[in-house]
Every structure is written in structure tokens, then in C-alpha cells.
N, C-alpha and C positions, 0 to 999 in steps of 0.2 A: 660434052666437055664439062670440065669441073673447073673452077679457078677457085684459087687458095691462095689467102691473103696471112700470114703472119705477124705478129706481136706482139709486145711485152719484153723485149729482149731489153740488157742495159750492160751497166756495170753493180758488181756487186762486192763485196767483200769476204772472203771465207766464211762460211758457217752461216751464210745467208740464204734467203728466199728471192726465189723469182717464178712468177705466173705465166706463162704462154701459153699466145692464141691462136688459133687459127679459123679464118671464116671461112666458109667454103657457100657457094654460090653455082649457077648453072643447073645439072640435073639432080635428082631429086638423092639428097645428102644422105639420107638414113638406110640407106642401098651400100655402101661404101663401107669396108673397114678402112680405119684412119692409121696413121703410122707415124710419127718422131721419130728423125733420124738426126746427126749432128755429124760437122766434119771442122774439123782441128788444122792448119797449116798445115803442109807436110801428109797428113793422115788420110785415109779412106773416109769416105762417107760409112758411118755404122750407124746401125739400129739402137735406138734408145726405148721404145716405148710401143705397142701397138693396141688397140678397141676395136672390137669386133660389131658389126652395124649395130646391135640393139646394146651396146655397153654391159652385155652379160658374160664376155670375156676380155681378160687384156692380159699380154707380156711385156715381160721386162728385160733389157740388158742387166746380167748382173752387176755390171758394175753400178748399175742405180738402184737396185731394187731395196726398197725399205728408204727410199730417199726422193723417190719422183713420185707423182701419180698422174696417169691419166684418165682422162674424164671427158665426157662430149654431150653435148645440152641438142636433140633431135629440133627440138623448136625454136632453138636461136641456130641453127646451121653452123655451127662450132664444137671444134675440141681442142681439149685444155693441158696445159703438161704444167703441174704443177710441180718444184724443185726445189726441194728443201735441203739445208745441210751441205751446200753447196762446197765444191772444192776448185783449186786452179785447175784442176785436171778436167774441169766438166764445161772450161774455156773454150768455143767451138763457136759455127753458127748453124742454128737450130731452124730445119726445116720439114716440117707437113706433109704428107702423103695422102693419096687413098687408091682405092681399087677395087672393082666390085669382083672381080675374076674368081673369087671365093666366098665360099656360104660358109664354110666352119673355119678355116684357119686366118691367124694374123699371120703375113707374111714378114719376114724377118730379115727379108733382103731388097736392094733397091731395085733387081729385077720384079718383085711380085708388084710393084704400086707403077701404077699409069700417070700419076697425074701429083705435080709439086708445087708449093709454094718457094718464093723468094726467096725466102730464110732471113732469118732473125739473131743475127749477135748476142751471145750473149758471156760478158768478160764477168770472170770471179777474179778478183786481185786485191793484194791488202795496198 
């Protein structure tokens, strides 16, 4: 079992920044590719973000790419979704993945990740 804890979520204003966390605890975290996904009222859970175990690959939703990053620190048991340039559109709440199922590919769908965090708010509004 993996448990995953989220944070950093708020309110923000257009054209802003916000950092999210996610800790991850249980079995041994550097095994796992991690994944950001985000779901909006109304909308599907989609893929925002995915790190591959050694942080030697990551994807992106287009609609973030050049706007988010993701990032994961092996000896603090965390990864990070960094979001810049922020829009109302990127209004959702934002939740953490992982999966060991794969050694080369980030999965891209919420069937490929076993294991979820709570999710994290996070409003852009003027």
C-alpha cells in the first residue's frame, strides 16, 4: 500500500503561481511512477502531469505544457506540480497518483495508477 497526502492547493488569481505537494509514504516510493490528474465540476478526471521513478522522464497535458512542471525529491518521498501562468480554466481539484505496473511508460489514464491521494482545490479567480 502507498498512501498519498496532497497540498498546496488555494485560491489564486489569473496569471498566478501555485506549488503542489504530494507525500507519499508506505512502500518504497522511488519504485512508482507518480501522476497529476485534476477534475473540474461537471468534467472527467484527466491527466495533467506524469515522472517517471528516477525523474528521467515526464509528460504533459497539452493544455499545460510550458506552464506546469513536474518534479519529485526520492529522499523527501514527494512530488511536486509546480503551475505557473495560471488560468480559470485550470480551476479543478488536483489529485496524485502512482503505480509501479510500468518500468518505462507514464500512464496517462486513471486506469494505469493504483493508488490516490485526497485531492487538493485549487481556484484561479480574479
Amino acid at each position: 500500500q502507498v498512501q498519498l497526502v496532497e497540498s498546496g492547493g488555494g485560491l489564486v488569481q489569473p496569471g498566478g503561481s501555485l506549488r503542489l505537494s504530494c507525500a507519499a509514504s508506505g512502500r518504497t516510493f522511488n519504485n512508482y511512477a507518480m501522476g497529476w490528474f485534476r477534475q473540474a465540476p461537471g468534467k472527467e478526471r484527466e491527466f495533467v502531469a506524469g515522472v517517471s521513478w528516477n525523474a528521467g522522464r515526464t509528460n504533459y497535458a497539452d493544455s499545460v505544457k510550458g506552464r506546469f512542471t513536474i518534479s519529485r525529491d526520492n529522499v523527501k518521498n514527494t512530488v511536486y506540480l509546480q503551475m505557473n501562468s495560471l488560468k480559470p480554466e485550470d480551476t479543478a481539484v488536483y489529485y496524485c497518483a502512482a503505480t509501479n505496473r510500468f518500468t518505462v511508460a507514464i500512464p496517462t489514464t486513471t486506469r494505469g495508477y493504483d493508488y490516490w491521494g485526497q485531492g487538493t482545490q485549487a481556484t484561479v479567480s480574479s
